[in-house]
C-alpha positions as CSV (number, residue, x, y, z in Angstrom):
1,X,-18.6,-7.1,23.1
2,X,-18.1,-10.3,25.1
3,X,-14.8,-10.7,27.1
4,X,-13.0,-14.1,27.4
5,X,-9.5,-15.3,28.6
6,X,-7.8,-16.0,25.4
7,X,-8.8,-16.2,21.6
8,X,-9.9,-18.9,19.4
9,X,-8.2,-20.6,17.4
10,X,-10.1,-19.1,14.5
11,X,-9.0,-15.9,15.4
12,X,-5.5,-16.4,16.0
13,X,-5.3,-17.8,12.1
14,X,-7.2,-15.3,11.0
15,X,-4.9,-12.6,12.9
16,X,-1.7,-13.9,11.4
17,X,-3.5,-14.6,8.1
18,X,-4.2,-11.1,7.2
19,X,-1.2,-9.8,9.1
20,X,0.7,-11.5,6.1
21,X,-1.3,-10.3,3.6
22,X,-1.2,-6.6,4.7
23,X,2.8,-7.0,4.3
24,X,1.7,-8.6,1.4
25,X,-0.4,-6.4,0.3
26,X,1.9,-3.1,0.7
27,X,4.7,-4.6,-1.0
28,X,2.5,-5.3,-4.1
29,X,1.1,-1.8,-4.4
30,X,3.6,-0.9,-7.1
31,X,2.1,-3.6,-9.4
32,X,-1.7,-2.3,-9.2
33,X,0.3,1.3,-10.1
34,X,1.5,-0.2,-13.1
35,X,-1.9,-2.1,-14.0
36,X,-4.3,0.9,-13.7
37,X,-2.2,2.8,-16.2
38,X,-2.7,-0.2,-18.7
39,X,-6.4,0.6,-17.9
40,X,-6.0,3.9,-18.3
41,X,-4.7,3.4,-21.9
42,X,-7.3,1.2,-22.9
43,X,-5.7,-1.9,-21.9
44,X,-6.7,-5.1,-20.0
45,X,-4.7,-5.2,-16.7
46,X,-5.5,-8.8,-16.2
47,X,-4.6,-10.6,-13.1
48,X,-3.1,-8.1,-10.4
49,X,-1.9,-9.8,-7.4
50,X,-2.1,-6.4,-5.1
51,X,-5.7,-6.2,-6.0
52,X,-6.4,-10.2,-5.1
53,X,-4.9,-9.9,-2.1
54,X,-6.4,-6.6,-1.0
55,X,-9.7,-8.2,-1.5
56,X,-9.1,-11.0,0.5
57,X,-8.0,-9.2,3.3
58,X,-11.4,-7.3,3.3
59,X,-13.1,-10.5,3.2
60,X,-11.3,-12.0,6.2
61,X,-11.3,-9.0,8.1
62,X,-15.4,-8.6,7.9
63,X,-15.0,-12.7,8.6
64,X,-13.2,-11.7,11.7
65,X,-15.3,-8.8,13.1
66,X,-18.1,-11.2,12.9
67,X,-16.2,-13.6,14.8
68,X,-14.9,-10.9,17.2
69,X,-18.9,-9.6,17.9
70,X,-20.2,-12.9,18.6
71,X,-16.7,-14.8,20.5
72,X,-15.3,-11.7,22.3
73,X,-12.0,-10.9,23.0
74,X,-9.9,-10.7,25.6
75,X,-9.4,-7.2,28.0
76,X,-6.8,-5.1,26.7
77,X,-3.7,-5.4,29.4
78,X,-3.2,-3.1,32.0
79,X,-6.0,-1.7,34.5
80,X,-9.1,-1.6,33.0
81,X,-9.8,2.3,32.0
82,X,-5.8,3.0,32.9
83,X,-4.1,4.6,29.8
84,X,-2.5,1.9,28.7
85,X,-5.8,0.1,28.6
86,X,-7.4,2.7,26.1
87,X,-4.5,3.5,24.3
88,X,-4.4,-0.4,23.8
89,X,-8.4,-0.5,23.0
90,X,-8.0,2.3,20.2
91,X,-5.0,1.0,18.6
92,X,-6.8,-1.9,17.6
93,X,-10.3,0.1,16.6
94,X,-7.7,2.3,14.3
95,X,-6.0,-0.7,13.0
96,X,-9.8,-2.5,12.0
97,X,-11.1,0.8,10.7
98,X,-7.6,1.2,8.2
99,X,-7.8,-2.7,7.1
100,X,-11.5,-2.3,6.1
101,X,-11.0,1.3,4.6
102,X,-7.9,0.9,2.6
103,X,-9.4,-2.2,0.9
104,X,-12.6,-0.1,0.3
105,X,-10.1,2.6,-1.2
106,X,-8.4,0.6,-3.7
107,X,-12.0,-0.9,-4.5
108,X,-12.8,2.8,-5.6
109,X,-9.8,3.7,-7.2
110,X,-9.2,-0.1,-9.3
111,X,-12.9,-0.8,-10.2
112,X,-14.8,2.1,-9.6
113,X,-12.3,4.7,-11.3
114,X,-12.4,7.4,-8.4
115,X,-9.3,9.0,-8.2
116,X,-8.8,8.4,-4.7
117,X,-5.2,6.3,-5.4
118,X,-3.0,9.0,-3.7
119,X,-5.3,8.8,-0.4
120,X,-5.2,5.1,-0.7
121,X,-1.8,4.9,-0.5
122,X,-1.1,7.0,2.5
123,X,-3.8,4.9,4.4
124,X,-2.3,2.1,3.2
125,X,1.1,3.5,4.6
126,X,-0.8,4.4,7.8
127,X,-1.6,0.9,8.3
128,X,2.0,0.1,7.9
129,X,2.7,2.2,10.9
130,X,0.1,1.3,13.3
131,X,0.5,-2.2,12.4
132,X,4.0,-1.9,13.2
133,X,3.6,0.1,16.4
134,X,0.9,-3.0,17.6
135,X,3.7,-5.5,16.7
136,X,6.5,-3.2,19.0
137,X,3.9,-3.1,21.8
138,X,3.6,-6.9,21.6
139,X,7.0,-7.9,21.2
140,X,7.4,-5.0,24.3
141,X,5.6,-6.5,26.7
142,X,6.5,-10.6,26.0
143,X,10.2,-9.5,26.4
144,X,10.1,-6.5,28.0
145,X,7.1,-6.7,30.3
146,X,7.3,-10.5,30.5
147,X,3.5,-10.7,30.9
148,X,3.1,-13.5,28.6
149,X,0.4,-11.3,26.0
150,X,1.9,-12.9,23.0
151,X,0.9,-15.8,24.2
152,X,-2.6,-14.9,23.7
153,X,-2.1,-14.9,19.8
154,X,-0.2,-18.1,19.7
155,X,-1.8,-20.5,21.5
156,X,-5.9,-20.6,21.8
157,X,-7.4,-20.1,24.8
């Protein structure tokens, strides 16, 4: 992968973009619960916002690896191959491998009819967590660190 300076513009909207609709997303869950046992009964769930949304993240995020492959992305902070630096690189591979798996999950479970809801959840959850621990770091080292690396995802560069 390609290393630049700063990110585009595209993918700083598409960052914040599907940051909200994982929040999104996880606070919806309890709806798609209640739609799948209207399915499960014989019923028509009809529109289920958890679902929607879930999709669209999936969408955006292949959108955004296709981005990231062919813009680059900037070097994780810290010395290259340092700790920090690795820790820094596999945080985000974990956090793009749960944001194209938990999608893929809840495809399975909602239209597919695998009962794979209960390990959908808990990756869903583990997302949560990782996505939370990448928003500490980053919030860490603007205020903490005062090295400017939230600047990266506001402002393109």
């Amino acid at each position: 992968m390609k290393t630049t300076t700063g990110y585009s513009g595209i993918q700083i909207a598409l960052h914040w973009l599907i940051a909200i609709l994982i929040v999104t997303a996880w606070f919806t869950g309890e709806g798609a619960e209640e739609a799948m046992e209207v399915v499960e009964d014989g019923g028509v769930a009809g529109f289920v916002p958890h679902v929607a949304v879930g999709l669209s993240i999936l969408a955006l995020v292949v959108v955004r690896v296709l981005v990231r492959l062919t813009r680059g992305a900037p070097a994780a902070p810290g010395t290259p191959g340092s700790l920090t630096a690795r820790a820094a690189d596999w945080g985000h591979r974990l956090i793009y491998l749960l944001m194209i798996a938990v999608p893929l999950g809840g495809i399975s479970v909602f239209f597919l009819g695998l009962d794979v809801g209960e390990i959908h959840g808990l990756a869903a959850n583990l997302l949560m967590l990782v996505v939370l621990g990448h928003a500490l770091m980053a919030l860490y080292h603007q205020y903490v660190l005062k090295d400017g690396l939230l600047r990266r995802m506001m402002k393109a560069g």
